[in-house]
Z-matrix of the N, CA and C atoms (Angstrom, degrees):
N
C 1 1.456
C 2 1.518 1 109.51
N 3 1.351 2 124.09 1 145.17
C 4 1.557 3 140.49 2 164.95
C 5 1.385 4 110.38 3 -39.86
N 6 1.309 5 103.99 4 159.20
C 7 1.858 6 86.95 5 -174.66
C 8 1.550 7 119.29 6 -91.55
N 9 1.607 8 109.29 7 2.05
C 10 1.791 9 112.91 8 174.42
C 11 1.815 10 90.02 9 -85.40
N 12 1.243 11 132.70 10 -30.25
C 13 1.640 12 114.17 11 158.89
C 14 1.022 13 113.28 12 -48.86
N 15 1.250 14 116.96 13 -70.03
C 16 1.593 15 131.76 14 -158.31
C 17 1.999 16 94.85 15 -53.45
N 18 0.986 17 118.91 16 -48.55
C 19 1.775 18 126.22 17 175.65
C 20 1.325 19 113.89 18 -44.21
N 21 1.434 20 107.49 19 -50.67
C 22 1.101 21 124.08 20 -172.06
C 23 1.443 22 129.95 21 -85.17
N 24 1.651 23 104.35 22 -13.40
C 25 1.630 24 112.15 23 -179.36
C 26 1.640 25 93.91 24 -86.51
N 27 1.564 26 138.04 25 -26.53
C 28 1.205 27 146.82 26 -151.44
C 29 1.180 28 88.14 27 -125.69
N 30 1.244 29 140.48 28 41.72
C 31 1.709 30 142.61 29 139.82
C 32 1.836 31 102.05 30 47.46
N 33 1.474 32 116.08 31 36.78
C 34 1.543 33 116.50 32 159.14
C 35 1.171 34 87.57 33 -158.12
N 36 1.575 35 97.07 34 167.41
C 37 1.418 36 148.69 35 170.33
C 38 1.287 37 127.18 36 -33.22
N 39 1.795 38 122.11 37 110.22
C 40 1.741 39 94.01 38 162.75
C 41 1.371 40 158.05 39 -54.14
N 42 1.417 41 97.71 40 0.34
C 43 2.084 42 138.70 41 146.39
C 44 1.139 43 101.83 42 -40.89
N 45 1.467 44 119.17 43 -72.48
C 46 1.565 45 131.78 44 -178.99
C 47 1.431 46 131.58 45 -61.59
N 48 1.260 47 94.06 46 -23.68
C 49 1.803 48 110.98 47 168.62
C 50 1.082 49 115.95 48 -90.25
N 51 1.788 50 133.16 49 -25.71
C 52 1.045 51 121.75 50 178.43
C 53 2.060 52 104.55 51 -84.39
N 54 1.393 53 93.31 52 -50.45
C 55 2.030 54 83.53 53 167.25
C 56 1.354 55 123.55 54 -53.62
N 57 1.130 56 118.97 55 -23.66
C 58 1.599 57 121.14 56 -179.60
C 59 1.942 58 88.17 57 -69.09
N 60 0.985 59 105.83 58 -50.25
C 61 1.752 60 90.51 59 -177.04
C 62 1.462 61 109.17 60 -77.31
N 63 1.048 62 139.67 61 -31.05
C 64 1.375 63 118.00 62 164.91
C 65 0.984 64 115.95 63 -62.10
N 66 1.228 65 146.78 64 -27.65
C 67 1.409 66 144.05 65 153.13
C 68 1.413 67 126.41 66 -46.07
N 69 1.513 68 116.87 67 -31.22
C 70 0.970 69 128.23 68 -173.09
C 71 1.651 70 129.78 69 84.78
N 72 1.270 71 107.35 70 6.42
C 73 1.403 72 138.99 71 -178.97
C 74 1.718 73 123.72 72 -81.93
N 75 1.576 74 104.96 73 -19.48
C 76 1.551 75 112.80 74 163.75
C 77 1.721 76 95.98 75 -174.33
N 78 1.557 77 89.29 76 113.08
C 79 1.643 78 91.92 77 167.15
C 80 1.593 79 112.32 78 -124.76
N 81 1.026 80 108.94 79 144.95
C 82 1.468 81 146.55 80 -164.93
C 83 2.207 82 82.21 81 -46.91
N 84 1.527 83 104.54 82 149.14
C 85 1.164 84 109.21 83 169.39
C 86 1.443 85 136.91 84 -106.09
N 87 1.842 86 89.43 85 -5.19
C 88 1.523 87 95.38 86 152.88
C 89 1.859 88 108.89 87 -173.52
N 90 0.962 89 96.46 88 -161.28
C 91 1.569 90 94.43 89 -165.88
C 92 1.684 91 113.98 90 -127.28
N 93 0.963 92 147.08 91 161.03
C 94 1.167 93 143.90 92 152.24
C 95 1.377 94 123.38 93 -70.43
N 96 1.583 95 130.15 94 165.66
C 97 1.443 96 110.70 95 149.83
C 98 1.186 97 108.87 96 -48.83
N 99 1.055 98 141.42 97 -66.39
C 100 1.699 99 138.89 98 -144.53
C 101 2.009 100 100.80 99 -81.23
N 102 1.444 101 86.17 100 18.85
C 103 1.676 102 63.95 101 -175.78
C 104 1.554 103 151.85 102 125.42
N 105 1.478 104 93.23 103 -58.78
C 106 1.471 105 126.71 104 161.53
C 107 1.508 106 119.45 105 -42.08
N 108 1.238 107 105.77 106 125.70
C 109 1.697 108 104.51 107 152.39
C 110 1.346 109 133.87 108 -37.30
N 111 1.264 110 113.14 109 172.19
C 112 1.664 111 100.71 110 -168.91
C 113 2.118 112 86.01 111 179.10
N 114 1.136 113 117.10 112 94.16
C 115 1.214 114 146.61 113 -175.83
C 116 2.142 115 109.39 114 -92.95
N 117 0.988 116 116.61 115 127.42
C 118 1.084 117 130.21 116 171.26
C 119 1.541 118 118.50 117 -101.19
N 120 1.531 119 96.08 118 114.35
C 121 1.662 120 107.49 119 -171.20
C 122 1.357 121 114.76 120 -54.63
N 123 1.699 122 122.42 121 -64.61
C 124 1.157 123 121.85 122 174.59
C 125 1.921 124 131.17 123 -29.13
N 126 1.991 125 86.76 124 -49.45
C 127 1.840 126 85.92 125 177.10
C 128 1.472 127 102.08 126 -72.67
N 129 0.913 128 118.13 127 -38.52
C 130 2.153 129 121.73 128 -171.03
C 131 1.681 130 108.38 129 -37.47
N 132 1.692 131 106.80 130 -37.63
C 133 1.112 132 111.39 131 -167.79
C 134 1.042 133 116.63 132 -96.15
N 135 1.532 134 120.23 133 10.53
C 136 1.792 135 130.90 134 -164.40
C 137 1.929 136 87.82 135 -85.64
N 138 1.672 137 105.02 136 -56.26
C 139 1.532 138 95.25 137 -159.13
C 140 1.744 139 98.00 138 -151.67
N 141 1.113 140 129.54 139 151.12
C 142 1.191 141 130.64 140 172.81
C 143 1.678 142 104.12 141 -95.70
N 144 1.310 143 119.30 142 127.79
C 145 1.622 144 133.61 143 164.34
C 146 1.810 145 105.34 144 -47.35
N 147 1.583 146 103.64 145 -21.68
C 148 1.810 147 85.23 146 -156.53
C 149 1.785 148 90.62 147 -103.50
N 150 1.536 149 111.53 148 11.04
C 151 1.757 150 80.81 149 165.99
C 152 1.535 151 130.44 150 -86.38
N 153 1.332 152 92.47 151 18.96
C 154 1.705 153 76.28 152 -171.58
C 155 1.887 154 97.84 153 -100.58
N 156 1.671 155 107.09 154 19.57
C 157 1.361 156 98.02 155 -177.70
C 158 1.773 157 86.45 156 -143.90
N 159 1.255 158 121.92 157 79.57
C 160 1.472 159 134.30 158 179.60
C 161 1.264 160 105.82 159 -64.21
N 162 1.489 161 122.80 160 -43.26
C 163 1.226 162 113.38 161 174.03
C 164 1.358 163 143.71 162 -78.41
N 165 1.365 164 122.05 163 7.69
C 166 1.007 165 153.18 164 127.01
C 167 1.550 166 112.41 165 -6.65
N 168 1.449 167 147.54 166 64.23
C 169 1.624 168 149.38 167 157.72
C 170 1.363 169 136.57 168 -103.32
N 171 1.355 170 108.03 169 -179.62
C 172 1.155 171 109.77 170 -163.86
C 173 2.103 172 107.80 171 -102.40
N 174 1.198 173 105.16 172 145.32
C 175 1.426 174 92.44 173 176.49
C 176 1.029 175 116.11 174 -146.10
N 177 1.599 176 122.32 175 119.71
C 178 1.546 177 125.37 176 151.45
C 179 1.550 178 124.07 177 -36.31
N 180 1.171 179 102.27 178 144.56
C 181 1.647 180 97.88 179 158.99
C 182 1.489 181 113.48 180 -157.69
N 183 1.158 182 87.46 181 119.85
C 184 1.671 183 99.35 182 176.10
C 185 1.494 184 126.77 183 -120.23
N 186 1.158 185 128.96 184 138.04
C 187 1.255 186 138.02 185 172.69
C 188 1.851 187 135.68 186 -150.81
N 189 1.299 188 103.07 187 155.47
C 190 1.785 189 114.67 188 -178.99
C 191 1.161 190 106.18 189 -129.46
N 192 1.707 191 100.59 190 151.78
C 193 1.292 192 99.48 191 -174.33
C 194 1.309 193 118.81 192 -95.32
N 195 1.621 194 131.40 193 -17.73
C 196 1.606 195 127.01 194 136.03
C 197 1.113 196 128.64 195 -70.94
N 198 1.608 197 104.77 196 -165.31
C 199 1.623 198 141.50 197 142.83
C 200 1.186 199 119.86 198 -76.96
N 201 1.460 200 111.03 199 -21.19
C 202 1.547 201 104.05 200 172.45
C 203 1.262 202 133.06 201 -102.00
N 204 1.441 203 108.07 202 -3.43
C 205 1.655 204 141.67 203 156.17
C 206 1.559 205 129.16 204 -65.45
N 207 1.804 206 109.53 205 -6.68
C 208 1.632 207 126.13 206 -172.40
C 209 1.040 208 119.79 207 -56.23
N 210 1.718 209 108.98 208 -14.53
C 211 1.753 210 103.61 209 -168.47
C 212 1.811 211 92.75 210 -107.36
N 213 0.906 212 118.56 211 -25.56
C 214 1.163 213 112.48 212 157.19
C 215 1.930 214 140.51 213 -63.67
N 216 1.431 215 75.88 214 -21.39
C 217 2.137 216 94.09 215 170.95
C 218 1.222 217 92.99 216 -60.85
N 219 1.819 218 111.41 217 -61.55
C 220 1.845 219 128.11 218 -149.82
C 221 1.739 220 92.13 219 -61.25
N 222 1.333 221 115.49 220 -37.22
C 223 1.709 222 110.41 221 174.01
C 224 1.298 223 117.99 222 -59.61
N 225 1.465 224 126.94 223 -44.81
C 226 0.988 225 117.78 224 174.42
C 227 1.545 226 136.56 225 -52.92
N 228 1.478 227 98.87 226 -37.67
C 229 1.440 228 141.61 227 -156.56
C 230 1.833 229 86.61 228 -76.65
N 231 1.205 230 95.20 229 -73.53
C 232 2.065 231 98.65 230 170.05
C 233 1.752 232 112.77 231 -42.42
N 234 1.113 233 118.26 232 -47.13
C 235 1.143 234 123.11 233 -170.53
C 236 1.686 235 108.33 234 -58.64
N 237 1.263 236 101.14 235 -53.66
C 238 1.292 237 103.51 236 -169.34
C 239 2.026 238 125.71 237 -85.58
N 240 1.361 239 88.35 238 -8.67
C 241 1.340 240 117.98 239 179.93
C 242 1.574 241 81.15 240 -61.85
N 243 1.401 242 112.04 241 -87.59
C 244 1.405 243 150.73 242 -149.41
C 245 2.094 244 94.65 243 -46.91
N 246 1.428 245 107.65 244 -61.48
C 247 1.324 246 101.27 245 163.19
C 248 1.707 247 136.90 246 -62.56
N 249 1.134 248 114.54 247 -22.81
C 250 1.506 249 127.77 248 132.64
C 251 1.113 250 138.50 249 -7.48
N 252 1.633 251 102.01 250 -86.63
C 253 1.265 252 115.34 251 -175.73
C 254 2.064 253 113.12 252 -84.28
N 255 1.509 254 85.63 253 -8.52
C 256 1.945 255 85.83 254 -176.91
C 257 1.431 256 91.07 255 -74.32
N 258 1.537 257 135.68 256 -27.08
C 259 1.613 258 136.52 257 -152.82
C 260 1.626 259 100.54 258 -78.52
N 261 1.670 260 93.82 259 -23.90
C 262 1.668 261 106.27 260 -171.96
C 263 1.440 262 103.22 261 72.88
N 264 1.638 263 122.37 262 36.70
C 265 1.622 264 125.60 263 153.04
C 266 1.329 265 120.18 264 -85.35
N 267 1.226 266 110.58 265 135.58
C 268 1.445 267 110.33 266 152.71
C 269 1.431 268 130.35 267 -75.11
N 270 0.982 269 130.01 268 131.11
C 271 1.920 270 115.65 269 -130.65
C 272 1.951 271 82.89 270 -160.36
N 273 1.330 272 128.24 271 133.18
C 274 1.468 273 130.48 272 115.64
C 275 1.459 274 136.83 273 -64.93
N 276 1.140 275 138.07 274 130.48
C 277 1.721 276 138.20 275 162.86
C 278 1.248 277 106.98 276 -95.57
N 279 1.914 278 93.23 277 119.68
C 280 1.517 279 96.56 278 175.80
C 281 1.555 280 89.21 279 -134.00
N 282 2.190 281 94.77 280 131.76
C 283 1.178 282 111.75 281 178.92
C 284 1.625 283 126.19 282 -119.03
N 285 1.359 284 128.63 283 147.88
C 286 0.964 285 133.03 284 -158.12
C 287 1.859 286 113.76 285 -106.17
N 288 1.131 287 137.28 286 145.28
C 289 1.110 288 126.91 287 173.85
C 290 1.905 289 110.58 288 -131.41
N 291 1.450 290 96.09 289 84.44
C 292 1.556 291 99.99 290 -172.96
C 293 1.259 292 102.63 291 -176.51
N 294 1.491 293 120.90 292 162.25
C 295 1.463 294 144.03 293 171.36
C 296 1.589 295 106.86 294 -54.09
N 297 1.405 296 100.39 295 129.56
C 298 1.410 297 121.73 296 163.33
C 299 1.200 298 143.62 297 -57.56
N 300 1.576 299 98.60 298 -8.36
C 301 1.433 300 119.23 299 177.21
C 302 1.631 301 122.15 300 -56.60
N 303 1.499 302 81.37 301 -51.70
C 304 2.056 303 93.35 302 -177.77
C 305 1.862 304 108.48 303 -128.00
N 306 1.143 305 81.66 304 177.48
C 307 1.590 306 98.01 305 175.28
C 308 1.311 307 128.66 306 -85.43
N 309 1.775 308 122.94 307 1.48
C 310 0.967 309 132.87 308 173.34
C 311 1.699 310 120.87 309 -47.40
N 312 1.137 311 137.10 310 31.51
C 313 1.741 312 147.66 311 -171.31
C 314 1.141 313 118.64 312 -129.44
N 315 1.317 314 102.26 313 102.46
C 316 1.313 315 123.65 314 168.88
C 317 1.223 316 108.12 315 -34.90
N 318 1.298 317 157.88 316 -35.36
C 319 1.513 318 150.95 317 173.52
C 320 1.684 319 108.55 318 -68.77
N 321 1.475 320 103.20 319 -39.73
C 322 1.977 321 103.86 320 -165.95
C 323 1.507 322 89.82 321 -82.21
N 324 1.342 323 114.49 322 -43.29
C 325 1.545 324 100.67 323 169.16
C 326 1.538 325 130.88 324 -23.79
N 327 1.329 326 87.84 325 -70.89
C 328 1.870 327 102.66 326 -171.14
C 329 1.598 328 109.83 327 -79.50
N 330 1.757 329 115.70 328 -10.03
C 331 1.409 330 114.42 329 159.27
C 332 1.311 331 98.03 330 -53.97
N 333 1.226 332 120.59 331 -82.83
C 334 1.490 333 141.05 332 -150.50
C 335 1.725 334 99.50 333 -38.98
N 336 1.362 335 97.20 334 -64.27
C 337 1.574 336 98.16 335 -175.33
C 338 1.339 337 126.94 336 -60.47
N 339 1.302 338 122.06 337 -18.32
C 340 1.712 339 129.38 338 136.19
C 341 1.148 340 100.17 339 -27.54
N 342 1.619 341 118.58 340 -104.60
C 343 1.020 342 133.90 341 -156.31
C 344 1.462 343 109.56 342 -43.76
N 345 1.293 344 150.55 343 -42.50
C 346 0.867 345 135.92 344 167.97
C 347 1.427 346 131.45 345 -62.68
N 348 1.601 347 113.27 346 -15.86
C 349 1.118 348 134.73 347 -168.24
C 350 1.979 349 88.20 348 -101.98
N 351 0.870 350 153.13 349 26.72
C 352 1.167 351 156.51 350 152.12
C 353 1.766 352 105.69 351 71.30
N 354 1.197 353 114.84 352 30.51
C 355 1.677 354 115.23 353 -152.27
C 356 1.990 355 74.12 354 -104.27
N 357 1.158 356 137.44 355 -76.14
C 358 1.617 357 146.81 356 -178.86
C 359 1.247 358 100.67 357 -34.99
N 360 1.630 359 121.01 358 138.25
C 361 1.363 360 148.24 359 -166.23
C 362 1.502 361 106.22 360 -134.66
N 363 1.736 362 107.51 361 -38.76
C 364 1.284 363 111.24 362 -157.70
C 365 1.903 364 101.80 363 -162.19
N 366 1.549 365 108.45 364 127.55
C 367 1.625 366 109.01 365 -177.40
C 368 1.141 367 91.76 366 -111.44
N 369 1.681 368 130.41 367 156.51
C 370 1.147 369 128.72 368 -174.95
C 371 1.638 370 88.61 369 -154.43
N 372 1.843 371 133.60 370 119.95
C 373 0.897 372 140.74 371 133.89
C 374 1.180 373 134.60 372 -108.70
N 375 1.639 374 112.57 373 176.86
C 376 1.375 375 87.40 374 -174.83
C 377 1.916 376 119.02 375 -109.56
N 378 1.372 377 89.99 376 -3.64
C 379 1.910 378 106.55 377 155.53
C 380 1.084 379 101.33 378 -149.02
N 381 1.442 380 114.65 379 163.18
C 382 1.998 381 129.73 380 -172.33
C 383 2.032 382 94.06 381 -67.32
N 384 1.334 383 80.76 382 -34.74
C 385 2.082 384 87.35 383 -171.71
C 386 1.434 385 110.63 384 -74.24
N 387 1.620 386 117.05 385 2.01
C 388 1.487 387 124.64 386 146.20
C 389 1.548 388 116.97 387 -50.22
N 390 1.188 389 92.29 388 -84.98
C 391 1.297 390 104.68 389 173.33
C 392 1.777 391 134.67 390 -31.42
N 393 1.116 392 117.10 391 -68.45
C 394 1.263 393 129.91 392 161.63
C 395 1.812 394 116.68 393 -152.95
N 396 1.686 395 115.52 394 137.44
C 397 1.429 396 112.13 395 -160.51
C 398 2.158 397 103.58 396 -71.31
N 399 1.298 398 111.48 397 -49.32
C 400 1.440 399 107.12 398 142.75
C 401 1.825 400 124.31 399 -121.25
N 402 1.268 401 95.52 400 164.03
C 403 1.850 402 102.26 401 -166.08
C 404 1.344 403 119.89 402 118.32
N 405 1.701 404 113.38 403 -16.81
C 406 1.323 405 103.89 404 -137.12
C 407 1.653 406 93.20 405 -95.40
N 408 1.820 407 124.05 406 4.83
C 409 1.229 408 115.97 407 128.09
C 410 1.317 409 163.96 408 -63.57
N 411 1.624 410 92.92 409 -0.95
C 412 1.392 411 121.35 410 174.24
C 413 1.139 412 105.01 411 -66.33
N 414 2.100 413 115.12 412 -68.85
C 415 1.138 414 121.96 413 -179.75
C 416 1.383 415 114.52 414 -48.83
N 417 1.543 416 126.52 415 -37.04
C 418 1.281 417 122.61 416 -168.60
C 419 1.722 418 102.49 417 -72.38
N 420 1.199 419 138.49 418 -10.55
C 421 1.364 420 131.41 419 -159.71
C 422 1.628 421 86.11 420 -100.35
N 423 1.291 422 128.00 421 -36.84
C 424 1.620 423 150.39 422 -177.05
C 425 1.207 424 88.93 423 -47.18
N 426 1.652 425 127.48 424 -74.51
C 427 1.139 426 150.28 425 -172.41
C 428 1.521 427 97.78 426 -56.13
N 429 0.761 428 150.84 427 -23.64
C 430 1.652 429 140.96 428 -165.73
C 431 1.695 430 100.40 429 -124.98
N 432 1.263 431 125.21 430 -29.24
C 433 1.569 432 106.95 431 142.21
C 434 1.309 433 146.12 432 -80.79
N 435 1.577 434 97.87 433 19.13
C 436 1.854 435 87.20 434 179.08
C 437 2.189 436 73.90 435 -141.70
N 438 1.271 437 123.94 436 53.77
C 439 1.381 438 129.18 437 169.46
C 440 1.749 439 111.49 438 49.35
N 441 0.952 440 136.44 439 29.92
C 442 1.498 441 138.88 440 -161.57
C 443 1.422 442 106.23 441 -102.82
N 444 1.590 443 119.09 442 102.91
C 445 1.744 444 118.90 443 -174.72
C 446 1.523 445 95.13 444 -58.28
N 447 1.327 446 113.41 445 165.76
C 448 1.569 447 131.08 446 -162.39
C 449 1.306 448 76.93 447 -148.78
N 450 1.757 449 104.46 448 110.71
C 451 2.128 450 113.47 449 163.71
C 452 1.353 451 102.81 450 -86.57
N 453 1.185 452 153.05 451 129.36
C 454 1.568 453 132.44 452 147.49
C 455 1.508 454 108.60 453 -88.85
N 456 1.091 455 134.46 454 115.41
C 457 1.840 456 123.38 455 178.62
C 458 1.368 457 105.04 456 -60.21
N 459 1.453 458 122.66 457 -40.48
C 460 1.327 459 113.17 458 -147.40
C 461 1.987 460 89.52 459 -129.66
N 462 0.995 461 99.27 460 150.23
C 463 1.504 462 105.96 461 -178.61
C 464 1.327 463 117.38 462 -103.33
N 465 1.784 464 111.20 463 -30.70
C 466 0.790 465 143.59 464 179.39
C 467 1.553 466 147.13 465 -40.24
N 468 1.249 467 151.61 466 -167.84
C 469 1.489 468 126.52 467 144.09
C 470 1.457 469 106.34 468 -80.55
N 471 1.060 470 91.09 469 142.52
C 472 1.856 471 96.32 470 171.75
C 473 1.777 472 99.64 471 -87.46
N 474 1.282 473 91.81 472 141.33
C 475 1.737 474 137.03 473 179.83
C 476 1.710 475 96.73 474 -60.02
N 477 1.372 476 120.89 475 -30.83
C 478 1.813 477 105.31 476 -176.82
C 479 1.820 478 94.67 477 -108.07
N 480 1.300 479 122.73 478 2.33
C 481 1.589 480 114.02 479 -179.67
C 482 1.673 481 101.49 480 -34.41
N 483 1.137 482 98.20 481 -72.47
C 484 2.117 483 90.74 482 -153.23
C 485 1.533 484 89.75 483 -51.77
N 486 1.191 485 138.12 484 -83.97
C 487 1.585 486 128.92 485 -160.50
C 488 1.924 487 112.44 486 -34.89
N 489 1.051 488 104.41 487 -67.71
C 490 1.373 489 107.27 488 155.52
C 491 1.703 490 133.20 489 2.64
N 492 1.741 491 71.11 490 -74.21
C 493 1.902 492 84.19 491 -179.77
C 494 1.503 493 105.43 492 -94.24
N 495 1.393 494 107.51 493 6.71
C 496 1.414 495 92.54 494 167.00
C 497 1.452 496 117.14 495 -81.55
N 498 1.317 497 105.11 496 -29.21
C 499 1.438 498 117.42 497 -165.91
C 500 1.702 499 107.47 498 -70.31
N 501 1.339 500 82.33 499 -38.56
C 502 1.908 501 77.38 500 178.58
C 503 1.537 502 120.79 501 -77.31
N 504 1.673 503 114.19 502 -22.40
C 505 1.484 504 91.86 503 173.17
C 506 1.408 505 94.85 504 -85.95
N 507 0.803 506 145.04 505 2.09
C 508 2.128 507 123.97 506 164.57
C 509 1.484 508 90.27 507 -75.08
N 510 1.433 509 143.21 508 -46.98
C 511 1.146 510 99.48 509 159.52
C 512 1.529 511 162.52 510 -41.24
N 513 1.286 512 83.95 511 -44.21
C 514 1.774 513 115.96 512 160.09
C 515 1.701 514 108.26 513 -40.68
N 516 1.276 515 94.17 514 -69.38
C 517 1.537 516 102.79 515 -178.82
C 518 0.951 517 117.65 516 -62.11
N 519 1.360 518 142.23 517 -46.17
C 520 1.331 519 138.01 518 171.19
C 521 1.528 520 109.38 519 -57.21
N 522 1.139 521 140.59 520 -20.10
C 523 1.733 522 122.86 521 159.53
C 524 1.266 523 125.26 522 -84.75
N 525 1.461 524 98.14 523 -11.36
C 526 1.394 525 99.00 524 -165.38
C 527 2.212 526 102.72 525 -89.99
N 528 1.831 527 92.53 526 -7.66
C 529 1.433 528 106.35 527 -162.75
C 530 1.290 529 97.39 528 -97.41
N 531 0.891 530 119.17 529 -30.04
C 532 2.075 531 136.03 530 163.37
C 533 2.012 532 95.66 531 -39.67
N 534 1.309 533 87.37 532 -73.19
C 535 1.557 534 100.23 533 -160.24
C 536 1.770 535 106.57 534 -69.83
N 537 1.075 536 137.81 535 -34.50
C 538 2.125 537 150.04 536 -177.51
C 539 1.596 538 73.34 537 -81.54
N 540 1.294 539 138.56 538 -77.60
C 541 1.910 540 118.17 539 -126.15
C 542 1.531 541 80.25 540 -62.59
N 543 1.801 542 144.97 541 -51.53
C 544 1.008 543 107.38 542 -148.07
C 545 1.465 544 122.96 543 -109.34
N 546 1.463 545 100.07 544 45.16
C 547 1.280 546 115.22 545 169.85
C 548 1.698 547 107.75 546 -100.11
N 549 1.504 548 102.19 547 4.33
C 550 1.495 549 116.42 548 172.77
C 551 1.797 550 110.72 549 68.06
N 552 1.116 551 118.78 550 16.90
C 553 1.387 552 115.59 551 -168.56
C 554 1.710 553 122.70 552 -87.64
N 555 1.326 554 103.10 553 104.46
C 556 1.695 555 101.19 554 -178.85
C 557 1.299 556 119.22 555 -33.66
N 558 1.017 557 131.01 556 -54.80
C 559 1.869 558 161.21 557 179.83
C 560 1.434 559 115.71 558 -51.77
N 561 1.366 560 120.34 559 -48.14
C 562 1.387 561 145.07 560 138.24
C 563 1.338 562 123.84 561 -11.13
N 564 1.548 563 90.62 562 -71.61
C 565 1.796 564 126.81 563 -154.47
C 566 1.676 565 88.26 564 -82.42
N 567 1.416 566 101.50 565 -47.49
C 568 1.797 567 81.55 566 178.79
C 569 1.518 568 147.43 567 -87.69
N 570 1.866 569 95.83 568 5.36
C 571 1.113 570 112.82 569 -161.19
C 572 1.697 571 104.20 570 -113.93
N 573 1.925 572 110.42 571 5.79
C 574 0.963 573 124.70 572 144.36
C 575 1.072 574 141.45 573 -84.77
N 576 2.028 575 107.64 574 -29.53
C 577 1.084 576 106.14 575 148.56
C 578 1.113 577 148.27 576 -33.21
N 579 1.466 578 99.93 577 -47.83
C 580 1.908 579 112.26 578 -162.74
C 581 1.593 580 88.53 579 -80.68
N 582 1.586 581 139.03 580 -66.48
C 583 1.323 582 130.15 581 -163.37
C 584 1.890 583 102.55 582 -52.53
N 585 1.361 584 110.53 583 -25.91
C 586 1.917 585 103.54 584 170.04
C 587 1.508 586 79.57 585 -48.62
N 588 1.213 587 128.23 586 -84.95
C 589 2.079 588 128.08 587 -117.01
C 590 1.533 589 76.18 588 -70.35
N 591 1.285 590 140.54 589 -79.03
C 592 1.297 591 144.71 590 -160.46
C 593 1.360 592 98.23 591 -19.78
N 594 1.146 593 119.23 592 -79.27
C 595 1.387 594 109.70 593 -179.48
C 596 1.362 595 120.77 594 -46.84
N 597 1.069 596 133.85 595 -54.72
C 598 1.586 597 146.06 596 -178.81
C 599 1.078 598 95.72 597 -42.63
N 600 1.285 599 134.45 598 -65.56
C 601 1.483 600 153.32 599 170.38
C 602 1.560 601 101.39 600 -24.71
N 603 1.312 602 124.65 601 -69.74
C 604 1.432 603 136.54 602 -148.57
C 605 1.500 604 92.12 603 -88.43
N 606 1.167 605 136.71 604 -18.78
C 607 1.341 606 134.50 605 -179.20
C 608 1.622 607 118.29 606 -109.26
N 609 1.145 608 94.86 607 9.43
C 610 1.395 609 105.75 608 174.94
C 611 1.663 610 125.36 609 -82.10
């Protein structure tokens, strides 16, 4: 069998079948001219390569950058549930409630440290601007050096971008309004003002 059979009779990925052979842990039993894998049903079904690493899963991750964004988390959260369980993975959703700016989240935290900790098999969001608004090629290079498939559902623009990024430059602004108001500067003070309404404006 092809190796998206062979993936698919052993409930993972042709990601997972091709690292299982660089590892040396399941290699293909023959090849095509062109190349291709070529998997033998009978041995496939003797033993799976991936039990001796059970902890090995799949994980959603979803996140917003408010409180006023929650019904949009619970969408995500459905969404990705729902594509999940159609793949027939066994999968956790871990969600975040914070700005995209940094890594400060207790959820991307303990993603990350999975994945580095060899526990992640499989990331599944439902835009890259889930994950983090920039960086979130960092994690993906993270993810592709320790073998970890990266799902994106949507390729697309995501549907909460403008609110989103609104939220994070009022973050922006608010540190940057910490540090200008108390340098006491009129000029400052008003030229933070106006980028406040601008935004307010554009997110309105």
């Amino acid at each position: 069998m092809s190796i998206h059979e062979a993936a698919q009779f052993l409930g993972v990925t042709p990601t997972t079948l091709r690292r299982w052979e660089r590892e040396g842990r399941l290699l293909p039993d023959a090849r095509t001219r062109g190349g291709d894998r070529r998997y033998d049903l009978s041995r496939l079904g003797a033993a799976s390569p991936g039990s001796d690493k059970p902890d090995r899963k799949t994980v959603a991750y979803a996140r917003v950058s408010s409180h006023d964004q929650k019904d949009d988390l619970d969408r995500q959260k459905q969404v990705l549930e729902l594509y999940c369980a159609r793949q027939g993975w066994t999968f956790e959703v871990v969600a975040d409630l914070g700005s995209g700016m940094n890594y400060h989240k207790n959820g991307l935290k303990r993603l990350l440290n999975d994945i580095l900790a060899d526990r992640v098999d499989r990331l599944v969001v439902t835009h890259k601007d889930r994950l983090l608004r920039f960086g979130a090629e960092v994690v993906f290079a993270i993810c592709e050096a320790k073998q970890v498939e990266v799902v994106i559902l949507n390729q697309g623009e995501d549907t909460t971008f403008e609110e989103d990024l609104a939220q994070d430059l009022r973050e922006i602004i608010t540190v940057f309004s910490a540090r200008l108001y108390g340098s006491r500067s009129r000029t400052n003070q008003k030229l933070l003002d106006g980028v406040k309404h601008a935004v307010e404006e554009s997110s309105s």
